[in-house]
Structures are given as structure tokens and as C-alpha cells.
C-alpha positions in Angstrom: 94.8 100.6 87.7 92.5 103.5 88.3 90.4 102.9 92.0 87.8 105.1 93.1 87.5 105.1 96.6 84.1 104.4 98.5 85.1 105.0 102.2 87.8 106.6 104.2 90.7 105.2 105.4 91.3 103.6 108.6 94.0 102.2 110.5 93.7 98.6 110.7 96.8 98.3 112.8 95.1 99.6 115.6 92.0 97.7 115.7 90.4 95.3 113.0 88.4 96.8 110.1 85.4 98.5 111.8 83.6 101.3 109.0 80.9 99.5 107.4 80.7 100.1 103.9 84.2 98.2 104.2 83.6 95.6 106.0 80.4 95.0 103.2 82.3 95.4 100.1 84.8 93.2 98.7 87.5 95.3 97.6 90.0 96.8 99.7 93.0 99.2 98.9 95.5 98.7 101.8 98.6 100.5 102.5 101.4 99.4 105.1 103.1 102.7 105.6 105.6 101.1 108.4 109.1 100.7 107.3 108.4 96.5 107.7 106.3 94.3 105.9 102.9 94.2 107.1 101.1 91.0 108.1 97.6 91.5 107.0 95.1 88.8 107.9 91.7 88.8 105.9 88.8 86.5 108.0 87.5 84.9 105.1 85.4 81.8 105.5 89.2 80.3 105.3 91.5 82.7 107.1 94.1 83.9 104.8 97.5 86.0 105.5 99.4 88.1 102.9 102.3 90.4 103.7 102.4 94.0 102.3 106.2 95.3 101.9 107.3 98.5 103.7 105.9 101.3 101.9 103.5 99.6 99.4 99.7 99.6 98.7 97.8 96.9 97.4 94.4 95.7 96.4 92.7 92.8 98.2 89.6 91.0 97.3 88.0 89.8 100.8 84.5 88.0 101.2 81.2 90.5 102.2 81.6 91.0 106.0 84.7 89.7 106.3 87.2 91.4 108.9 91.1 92.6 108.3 93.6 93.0 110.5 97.1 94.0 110.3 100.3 93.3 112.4 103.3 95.3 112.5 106.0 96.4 114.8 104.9 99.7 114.2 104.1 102.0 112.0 100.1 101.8 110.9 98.2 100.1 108.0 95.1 101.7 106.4 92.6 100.2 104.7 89.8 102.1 102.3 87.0 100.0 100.4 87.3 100.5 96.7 86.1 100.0 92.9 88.5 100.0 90.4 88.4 100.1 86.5 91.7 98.5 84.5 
């Protein structure tokens, strides 16, 4: 998958999604660079929770506006809206 980012990463460990281009788009690229698995909540109209694996990136799909949030024991998580082309 080929993404093209749209804003710069942030640390969503530390405090919940915040720039505003991502928090608009619906297409996050997040990366959990602890060495744990990442809880990463997305505040959906339904709340949802997916884990990320130590180490790993992946894209999320999230609704306009809706916050993200990670949880981890340490390490952070960073989050950068994207576009992709397959």
C-alpha cells in the first residue's frame, strides 16, 4: 500500500488526537513504537478498541471528527492522517 501523508505525526499516547486536518479526515496511519501492544481507542459514534503489536503500523478508518487515543505502558503511539492508493 502506497500512503501519502496529509499531516504530521503526533503522539497520541500523550494526549488524544488534537491537529485538525486529522481529527477531519478519516484515514489514519498509526504506529505503536513501544515494545507492547498498543490499545488504541477510536470515538466513533460506537467506541471501538483495536490493539497495534509492538513495533507495527497500521491504517485505521475512523469517522470525520472522531478522536484517538492510545494506551500503553510506555513507549509513544503516533498518529498522521493519510490517503492511500493500492
Amino acid at each position: 500500500m502506497i500512503i501519502k501523508p496529509l499531516s504530521s505525526a503526533e503522539d497520541i499516547q500523550a494526549a488524544a488526537l488534537a491537529d485538525a486536518t486529522a481529527l477531519a479526515g478519516t484515514l489514519l496511519w498509526v504506529v505503536n513504537t513501544n515494545n507492547a501492544a498498543a490499545k488504541v481507542t477510536v470515538a466513533n459514534a460506537s467506541a471501538v478498541t483495536v490493539y497495534i503489536p509492538a513495533g507495527e503500523g497500521m491504517a485505521i478508518r475512523k469517522d470525520p471528527g472522531a478522536a484517538v487515543d492510545a494506551s500503553t505502558a510506555s513507549g509513544s503511539v503516533w498518529a498522521s492522517a493519510i490517503a492511500y492508493q493500492n
